[in-house]
VOGULUM-592300 format. One record per residue: residue number from 1; z, y, x of N, C-alpha, C, CB in turn. Coordinates in Angstrom, 1 decimal. Glycine has a CB too. Layout:
REM residues N
+-----+--------+--------+--------+--------+--------+--------+--------+--------+--------+--------+--------+--------+
: seq :     nz :     ny :     nx :    caz :    cay :    cax :     cz :     cy :     cx :    cbz :    cby :    cbx :
+-----+--------+--------+--------+--------+--------+--------+--------+--------+--------+--------+--------+--------+
: NUM :      Z :      Y :      X :      Z :      Y :      X :      Z :      Y :      X :      Z :      Y :      X :
...
+-----+--------+--------+--------+--------+--------+--------+--------+--------+--------+--------+--------+--------+
This chain:
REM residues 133
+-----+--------+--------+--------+--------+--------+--------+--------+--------+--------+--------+--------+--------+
: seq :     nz :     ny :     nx :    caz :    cay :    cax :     cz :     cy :     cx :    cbz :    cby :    cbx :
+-----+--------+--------+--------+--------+--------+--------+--------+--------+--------+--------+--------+--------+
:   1 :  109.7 :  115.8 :  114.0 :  108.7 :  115.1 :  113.4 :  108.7 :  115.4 :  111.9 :  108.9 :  113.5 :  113.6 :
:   2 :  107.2 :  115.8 :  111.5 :  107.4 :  115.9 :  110.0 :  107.4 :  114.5 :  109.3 :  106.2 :  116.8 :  109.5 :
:   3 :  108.2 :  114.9 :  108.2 :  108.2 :  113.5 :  107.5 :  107.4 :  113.4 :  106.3 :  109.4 :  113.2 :  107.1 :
:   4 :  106.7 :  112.4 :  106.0 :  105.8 :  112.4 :  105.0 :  106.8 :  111.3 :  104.0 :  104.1 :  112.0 :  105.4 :
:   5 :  106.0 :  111.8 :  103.3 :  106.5 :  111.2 :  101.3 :  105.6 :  110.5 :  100.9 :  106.5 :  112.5 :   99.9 :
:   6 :  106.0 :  109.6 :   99.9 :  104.8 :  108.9 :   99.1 :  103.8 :  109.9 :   98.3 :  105.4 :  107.9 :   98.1 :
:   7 :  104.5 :  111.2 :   97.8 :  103.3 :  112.0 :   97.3 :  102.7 :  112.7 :   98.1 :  103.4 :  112.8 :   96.3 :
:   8 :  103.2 :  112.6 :   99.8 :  102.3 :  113.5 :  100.6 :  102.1 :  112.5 :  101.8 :  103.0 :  115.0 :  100.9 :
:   9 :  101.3 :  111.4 :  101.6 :  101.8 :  110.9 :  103.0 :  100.7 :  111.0 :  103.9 :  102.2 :  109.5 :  103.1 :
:  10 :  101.0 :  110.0 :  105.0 :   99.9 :  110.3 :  106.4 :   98.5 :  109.4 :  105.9 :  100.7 :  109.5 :  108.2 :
:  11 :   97.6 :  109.9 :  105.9 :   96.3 :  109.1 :  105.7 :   95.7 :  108.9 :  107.0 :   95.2 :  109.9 :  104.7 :
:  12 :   95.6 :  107.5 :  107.0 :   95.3 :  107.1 :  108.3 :   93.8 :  105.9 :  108.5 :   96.7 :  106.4 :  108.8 :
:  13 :   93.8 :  105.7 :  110.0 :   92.7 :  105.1 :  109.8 :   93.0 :  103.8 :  110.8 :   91.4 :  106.1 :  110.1 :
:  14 :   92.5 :  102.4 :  110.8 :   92.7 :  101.3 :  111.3 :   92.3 :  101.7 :  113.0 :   92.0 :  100.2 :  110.5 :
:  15 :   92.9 :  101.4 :  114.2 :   91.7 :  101.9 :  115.5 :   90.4 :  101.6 :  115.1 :   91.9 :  101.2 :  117.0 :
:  16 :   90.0 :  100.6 :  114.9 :   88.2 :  100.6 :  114.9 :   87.6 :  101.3 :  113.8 :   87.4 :   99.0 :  114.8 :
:  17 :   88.6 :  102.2 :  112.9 :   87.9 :  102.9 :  112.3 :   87.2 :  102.3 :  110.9 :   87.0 :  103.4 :  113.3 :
:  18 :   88.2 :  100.6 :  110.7 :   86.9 :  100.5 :  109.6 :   87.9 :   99.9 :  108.4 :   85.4 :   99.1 :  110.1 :
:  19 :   89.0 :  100.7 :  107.9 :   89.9 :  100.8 :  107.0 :   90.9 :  101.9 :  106.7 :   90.3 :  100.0 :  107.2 :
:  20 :   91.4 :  102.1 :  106.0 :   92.1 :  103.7 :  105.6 :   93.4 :  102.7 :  104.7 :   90.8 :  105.2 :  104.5 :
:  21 :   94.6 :  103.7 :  105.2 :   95.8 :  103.3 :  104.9 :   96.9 :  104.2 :  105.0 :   96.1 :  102.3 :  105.6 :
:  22 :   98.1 :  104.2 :  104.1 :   98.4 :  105.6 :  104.2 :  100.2 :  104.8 :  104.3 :   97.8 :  106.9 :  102.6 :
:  23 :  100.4 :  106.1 :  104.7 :  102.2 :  105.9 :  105.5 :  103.7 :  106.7 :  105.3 :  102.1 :  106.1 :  107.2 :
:  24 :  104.3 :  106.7 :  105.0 :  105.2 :  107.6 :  104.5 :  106.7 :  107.2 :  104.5 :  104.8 :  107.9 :  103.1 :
:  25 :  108.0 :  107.8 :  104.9 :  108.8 :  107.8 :  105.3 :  109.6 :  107.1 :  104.0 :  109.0 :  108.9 :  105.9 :
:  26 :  110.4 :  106.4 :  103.9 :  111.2 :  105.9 :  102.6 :  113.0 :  105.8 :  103.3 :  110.4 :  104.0 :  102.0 :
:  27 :  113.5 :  105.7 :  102.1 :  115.0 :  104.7 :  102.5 :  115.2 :  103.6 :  101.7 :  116.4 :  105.5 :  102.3 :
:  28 :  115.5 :  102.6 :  102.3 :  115.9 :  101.2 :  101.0 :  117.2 :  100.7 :  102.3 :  114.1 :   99.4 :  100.6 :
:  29 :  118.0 :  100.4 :  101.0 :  119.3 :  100.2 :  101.3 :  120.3 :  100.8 :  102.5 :  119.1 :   98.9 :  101.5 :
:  30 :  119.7 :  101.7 :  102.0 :  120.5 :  103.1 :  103.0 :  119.7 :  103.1 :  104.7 :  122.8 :  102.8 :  103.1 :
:  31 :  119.1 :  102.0 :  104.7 :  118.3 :  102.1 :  106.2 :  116.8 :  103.0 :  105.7 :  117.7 :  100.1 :  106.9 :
:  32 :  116.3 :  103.9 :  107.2 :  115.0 :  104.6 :  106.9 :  114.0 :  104.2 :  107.4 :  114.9 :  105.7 :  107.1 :
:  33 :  112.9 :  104.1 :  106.4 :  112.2 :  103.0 :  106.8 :  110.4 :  103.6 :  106.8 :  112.6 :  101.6 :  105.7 :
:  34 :  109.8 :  102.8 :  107.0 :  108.0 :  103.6 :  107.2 :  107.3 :  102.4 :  106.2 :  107.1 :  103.5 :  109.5 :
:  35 :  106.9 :  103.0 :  105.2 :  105.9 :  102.6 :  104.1 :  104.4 :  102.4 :  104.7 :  106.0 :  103.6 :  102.9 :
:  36 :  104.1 :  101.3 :  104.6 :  102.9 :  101.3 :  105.0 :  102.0 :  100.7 :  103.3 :  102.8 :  100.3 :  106.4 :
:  37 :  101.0 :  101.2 :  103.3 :   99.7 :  101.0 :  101.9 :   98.5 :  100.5 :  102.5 :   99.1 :  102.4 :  101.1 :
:  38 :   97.8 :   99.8 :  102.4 :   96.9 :   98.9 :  102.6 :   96.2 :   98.3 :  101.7 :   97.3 :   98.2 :  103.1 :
:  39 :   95.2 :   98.8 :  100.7 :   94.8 :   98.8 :  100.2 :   96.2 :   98.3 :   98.4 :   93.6 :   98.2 :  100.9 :
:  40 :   96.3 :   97.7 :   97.8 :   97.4 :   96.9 :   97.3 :   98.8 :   96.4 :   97.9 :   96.9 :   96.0 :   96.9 :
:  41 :   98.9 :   96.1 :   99.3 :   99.9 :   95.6 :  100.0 :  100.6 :   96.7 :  100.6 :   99.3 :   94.7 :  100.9 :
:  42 :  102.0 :   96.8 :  100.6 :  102.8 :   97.5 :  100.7 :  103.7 :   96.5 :  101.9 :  103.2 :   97.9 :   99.4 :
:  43 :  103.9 :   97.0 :  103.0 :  104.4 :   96.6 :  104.0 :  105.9 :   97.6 :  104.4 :  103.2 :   96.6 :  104.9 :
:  44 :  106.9 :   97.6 :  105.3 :  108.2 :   98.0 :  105.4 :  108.1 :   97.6 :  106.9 :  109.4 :   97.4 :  104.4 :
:  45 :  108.4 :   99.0 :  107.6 :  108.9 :   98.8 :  109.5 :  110.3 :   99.4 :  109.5 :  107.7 :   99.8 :  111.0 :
:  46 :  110.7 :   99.5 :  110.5 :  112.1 :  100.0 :  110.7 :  111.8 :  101.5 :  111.2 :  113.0 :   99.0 :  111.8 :
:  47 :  111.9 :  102.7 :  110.7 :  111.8 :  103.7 :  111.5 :  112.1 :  104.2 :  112.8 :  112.1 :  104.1 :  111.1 :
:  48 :  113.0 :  103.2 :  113.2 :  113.5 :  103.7 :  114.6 :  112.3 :  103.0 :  115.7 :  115.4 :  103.0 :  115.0 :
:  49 :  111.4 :  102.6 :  115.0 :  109.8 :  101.8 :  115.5 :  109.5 :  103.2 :  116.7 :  108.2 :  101.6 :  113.7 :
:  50 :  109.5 :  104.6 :  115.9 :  108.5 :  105.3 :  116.1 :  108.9 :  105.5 :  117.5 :  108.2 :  106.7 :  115.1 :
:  51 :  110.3 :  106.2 :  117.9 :  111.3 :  106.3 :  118.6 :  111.4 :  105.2 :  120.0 :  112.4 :  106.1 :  117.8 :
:  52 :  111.7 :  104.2 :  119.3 :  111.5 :  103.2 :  120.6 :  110.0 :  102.8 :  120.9 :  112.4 :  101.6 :  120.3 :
:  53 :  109.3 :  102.8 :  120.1 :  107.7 :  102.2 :  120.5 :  107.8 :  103.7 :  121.8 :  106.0 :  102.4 :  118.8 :
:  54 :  107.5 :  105.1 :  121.4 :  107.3 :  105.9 :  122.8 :  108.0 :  105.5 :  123.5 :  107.5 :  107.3 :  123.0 :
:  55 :  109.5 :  105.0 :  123.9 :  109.9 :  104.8 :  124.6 :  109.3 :  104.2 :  125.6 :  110.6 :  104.6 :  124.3 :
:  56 :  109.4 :  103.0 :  124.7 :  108.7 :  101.8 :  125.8 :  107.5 :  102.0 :  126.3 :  108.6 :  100.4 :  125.3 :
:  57 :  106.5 :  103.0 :  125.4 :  105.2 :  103.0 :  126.2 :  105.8 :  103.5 :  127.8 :  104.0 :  104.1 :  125.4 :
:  58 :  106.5 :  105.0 :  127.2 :  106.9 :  105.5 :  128.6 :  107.3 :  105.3 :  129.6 :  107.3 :  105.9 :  128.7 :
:  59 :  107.7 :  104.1 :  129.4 :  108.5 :  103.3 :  130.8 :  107.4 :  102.1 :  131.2 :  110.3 :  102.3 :  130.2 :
:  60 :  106.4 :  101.5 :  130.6 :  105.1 :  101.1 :  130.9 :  104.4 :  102.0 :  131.7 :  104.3 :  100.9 :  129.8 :
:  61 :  104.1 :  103.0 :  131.5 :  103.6 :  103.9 :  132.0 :  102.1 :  103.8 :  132.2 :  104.3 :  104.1 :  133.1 :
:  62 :  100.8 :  102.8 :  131.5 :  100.0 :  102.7 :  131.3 :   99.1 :  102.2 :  130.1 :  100.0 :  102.5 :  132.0 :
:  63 :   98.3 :  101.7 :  129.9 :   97.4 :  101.4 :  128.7 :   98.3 :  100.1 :  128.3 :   95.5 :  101.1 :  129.0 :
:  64 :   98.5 :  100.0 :  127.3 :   98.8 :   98.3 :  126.5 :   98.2 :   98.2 :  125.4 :  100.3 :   97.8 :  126.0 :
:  65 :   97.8 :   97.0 :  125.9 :   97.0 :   96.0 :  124.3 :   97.4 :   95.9 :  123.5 :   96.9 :   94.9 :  124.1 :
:  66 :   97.3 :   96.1 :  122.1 :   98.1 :   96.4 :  120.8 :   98.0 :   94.8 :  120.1 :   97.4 :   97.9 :  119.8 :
:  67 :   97.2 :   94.2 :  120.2 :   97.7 :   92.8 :  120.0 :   97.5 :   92.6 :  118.4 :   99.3 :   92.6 :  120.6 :
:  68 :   97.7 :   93.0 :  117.5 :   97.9 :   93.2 :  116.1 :   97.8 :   91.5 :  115.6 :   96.5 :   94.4 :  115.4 :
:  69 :   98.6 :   90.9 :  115.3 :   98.5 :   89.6 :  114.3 :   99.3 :   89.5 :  113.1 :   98.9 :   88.3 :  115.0 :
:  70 :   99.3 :   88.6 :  112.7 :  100.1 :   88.5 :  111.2 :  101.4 :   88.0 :  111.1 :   99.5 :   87.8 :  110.3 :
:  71 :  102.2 :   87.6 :  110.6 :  103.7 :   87.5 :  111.4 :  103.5 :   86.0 :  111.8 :  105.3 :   88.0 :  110.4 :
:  72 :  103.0 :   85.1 :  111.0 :  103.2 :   83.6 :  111.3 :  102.7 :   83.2 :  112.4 :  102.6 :   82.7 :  110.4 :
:  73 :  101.2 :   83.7 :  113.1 :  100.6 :   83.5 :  114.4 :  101.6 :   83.9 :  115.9 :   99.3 :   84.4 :  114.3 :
:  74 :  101.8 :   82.7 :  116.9 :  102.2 :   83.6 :  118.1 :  101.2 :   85.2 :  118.2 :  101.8 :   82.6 :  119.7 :
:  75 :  102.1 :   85.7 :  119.5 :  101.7 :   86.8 :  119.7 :  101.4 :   86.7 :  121.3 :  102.7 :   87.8 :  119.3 :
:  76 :  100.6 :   87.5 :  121.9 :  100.2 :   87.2 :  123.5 :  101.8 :   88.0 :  123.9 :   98.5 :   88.2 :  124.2 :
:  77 :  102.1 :   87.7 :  124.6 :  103.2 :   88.5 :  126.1 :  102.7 :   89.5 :  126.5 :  103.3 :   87.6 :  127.5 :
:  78 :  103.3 :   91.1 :  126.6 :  102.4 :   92.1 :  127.1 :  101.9 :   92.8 :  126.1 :  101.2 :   91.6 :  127.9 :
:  79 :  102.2 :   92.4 :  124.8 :  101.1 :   93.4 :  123.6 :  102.2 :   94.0 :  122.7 :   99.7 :   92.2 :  122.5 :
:  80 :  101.7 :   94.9 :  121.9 :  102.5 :   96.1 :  121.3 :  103.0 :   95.1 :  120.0 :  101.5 :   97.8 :  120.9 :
:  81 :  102.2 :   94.3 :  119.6 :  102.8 :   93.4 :  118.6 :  104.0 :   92.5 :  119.2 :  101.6 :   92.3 :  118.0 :
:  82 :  103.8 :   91.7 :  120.5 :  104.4 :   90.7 :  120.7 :  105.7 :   91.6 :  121.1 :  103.8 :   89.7 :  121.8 :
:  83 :  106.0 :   92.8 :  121.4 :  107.0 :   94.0 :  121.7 :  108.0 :   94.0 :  120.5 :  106.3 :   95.5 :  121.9 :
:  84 :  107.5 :   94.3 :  120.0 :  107.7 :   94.7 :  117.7 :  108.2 :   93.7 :  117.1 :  106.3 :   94.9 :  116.5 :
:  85 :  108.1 :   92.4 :  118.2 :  108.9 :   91.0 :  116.7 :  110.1 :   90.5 :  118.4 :  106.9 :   88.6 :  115.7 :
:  86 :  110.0 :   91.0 :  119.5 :  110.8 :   90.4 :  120.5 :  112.6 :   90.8 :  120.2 :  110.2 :   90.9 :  122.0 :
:  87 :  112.9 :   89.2 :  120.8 :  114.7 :   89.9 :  120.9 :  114.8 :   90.5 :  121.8 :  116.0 :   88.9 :  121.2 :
:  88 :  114.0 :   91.2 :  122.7 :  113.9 :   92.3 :  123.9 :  113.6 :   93.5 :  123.6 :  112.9 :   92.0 :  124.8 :
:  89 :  113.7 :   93.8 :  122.1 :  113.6 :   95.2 :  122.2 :  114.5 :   95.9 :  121.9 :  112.8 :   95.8 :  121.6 :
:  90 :  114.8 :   97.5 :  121.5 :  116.0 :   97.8 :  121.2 :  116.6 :   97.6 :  120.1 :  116.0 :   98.6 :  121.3 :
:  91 :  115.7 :   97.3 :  118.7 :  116.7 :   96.1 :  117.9 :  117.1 :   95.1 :  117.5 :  117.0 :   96.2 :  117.4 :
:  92 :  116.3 :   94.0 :  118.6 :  116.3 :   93.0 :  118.9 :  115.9 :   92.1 :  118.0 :  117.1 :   92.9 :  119.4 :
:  93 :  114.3 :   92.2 :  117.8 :  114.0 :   91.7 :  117.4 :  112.8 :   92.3 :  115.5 :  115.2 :   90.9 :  117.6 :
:  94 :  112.5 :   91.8 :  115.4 :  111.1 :   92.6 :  113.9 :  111.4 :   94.0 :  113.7 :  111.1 :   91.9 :  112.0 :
:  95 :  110.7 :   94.4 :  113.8 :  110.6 :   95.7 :  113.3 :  110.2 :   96.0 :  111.5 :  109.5 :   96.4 :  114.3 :
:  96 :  109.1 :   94.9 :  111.4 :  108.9 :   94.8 :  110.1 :  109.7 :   94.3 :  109.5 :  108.0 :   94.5 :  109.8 :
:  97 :  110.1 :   94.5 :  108.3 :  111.2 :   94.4 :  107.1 :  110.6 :   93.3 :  106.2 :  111.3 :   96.0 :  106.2 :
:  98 :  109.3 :   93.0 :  105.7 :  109.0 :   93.1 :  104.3 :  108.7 :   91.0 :  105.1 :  107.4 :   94.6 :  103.4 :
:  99 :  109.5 :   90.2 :  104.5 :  109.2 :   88.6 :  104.7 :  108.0 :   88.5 :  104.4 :  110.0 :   87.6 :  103.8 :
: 100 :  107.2 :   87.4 :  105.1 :  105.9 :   87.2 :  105.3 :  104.7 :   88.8 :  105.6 :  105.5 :   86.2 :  104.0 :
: 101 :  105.4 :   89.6 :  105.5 :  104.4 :   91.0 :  105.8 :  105.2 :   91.5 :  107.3 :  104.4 :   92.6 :  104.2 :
: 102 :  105.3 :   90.9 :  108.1 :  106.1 :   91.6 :  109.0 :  105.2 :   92.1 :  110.4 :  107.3 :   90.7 :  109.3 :
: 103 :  104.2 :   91.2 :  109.9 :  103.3 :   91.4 :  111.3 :  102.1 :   92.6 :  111.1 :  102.4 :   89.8 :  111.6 :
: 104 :  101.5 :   92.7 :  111.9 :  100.3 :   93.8 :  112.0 :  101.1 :   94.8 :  112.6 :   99.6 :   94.4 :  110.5 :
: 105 :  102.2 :   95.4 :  113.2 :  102.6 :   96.4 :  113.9 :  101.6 :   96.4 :  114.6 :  103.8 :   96.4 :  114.4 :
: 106 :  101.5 :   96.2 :  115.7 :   99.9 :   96.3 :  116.3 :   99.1 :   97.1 :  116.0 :   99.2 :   95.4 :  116.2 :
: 107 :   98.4 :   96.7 :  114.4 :   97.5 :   97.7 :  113.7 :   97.5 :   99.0 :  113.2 :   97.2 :   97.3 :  112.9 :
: 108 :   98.7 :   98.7 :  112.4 :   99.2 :  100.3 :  111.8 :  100.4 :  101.4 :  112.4 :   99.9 :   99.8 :  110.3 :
: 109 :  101.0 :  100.8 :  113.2 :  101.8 :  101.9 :  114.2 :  101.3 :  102.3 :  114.6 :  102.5 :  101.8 :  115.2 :
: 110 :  100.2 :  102.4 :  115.6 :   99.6 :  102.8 :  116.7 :   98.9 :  104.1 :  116.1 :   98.6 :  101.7 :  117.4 :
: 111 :   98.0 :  104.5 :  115.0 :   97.4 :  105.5 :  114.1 :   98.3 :  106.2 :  113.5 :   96.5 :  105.1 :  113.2 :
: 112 :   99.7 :  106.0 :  113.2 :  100.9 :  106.9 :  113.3 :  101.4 :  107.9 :  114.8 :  102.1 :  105.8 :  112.9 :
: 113 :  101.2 :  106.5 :  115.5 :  101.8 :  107.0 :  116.7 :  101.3 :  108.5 :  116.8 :  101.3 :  106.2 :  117.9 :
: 114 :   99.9 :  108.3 :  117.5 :   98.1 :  108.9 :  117.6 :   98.8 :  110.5 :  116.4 :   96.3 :  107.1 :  116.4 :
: 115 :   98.6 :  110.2 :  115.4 :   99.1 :  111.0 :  114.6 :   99.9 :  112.1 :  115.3 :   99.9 :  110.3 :  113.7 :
: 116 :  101.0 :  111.5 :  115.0 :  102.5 :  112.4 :  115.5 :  102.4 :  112.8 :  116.7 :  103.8 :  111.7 :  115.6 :
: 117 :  101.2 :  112.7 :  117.9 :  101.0 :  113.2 :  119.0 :  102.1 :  112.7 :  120.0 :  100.9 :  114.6 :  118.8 :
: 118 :  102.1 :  111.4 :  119.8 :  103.2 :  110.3 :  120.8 :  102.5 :  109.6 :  121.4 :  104.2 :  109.3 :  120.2 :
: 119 :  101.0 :  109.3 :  121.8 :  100.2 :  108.2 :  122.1 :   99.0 :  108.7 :  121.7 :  100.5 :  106.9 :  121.5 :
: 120 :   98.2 :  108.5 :  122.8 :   96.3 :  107.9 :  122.7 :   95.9 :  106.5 :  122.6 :   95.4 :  108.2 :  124.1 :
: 121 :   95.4 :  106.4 :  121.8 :   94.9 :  104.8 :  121.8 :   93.3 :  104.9 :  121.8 :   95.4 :  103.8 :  120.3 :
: 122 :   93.0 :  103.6 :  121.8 :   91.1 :  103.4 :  122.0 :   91.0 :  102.9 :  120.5 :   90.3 :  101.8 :  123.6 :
: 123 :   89.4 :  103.5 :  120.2 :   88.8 :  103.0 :  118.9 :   88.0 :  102.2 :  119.1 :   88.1 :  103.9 :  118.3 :
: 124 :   88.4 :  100.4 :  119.8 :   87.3 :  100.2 :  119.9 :   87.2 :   99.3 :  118.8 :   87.1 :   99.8 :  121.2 :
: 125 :   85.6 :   98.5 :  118.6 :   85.7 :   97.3 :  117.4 :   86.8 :   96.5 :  117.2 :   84.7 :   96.4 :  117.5 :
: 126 :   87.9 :   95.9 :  118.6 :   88.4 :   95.6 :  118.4 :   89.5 :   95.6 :  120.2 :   87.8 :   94.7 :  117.5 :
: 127 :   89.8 :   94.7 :  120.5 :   91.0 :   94.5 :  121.8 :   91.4 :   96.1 :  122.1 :   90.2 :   93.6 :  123.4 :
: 128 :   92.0 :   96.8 :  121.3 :   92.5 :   98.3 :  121.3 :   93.6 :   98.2 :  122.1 :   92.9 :   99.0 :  119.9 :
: 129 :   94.0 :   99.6 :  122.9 :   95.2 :   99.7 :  123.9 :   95.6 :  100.7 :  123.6 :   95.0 :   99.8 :  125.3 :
: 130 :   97.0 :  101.1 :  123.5 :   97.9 :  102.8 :  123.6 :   98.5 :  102.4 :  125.1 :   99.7 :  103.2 :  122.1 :
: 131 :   98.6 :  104.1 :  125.0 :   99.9 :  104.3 :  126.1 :  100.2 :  105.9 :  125.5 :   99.2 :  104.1 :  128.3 :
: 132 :  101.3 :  106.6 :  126.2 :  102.0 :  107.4 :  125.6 :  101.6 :  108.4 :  126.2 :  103.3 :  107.1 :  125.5 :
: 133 :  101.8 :  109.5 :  125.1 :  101.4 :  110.8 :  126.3 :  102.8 :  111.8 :  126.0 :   99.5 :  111.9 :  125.8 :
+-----+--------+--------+--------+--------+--------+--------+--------+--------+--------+--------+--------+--------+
C-alpha cells in the first residue's frame, strides 16, 4: 500500500460525491495512524482500520451499509460504523482516536478503501454500501 503524507495526500471524495477531503498516513505517539481533513476538522483512525475493515468485509462476503454517524449518536447493528466503535472488532473497540471526532468512519474510510482498490462502494445521495473486492 502506498503511503501518503500530509504534503502528498489522498484527495478524496464523500460517497455521494458532495464533499472533498483529504487523508494521509501519520504517527502520534509512536501508534500509526490515518489523518483525515475535512474542510478545518482534522480527525485520527487507527491504521490497522484499513487491514481489518477488508477483513471483515471479506468474511461478510456481501454489500454492507456504511451507516456513517457522529460518535455521540447510536449506531444501527450491521453497519460499517456500528463495526468501527464495537468491542467486537479486532481492537476492540474505536477505531477513531480524536475525543468527540471519533465517529464518521462510515463516511471517510470507505473512499480510502475504494482508493486502495480493497472495496466498491455505491455513490448514492445517501444509505451507501461497501463490500470488498
Amino acid at each position: 500500500m502506498e503511503k501518503r503524507t500530509k504534503d502528498n495526500p489522498w484527495n478524496l471524495k464523500t460517497p455521494p460525491g458532495t464533499s472533498d477531503y483529504q487523508m494521509w498516513m501519520d504517527t502520534k505517539d509512536g501508534v500509526e495512524i490515518i489523518v483525515c481533513k475535512v474542510g478545518t476538522t482534522i480527525l485520527h483512525y487507527d491504521a490497522r482500520a484499513i487491514a481489518d475493515l477488508h477483513q471483515m468485509l471479506k468474511q461478510h462476503g456481501d454489500w454492507m451499509e456504511m451507516g456513517s454517524k457522529d460518535e455521540k449518536p447510536a449506531t444501527n447493528p450491521g453497519t460499517v460504523e456500528h463495526w468501527a466503535r464495537s468491542a467486537d472488532n479486532p481492537i476492540g473497540g474505536w477505531y477513531g482516536l480524536k475525543k468527540n471526532f471519533r465517529g464518521r468512519f462510515g463516511m471517510y474510510m470507505p473512499p480510502l478503501m475504494e482508493e486502495l482498490g480493497l472495496c466498491e462502494i455505491e455513490h448514492n445521495p445517501k444509505n451507501n454500501r461497501m463490500r470488498a473486492v
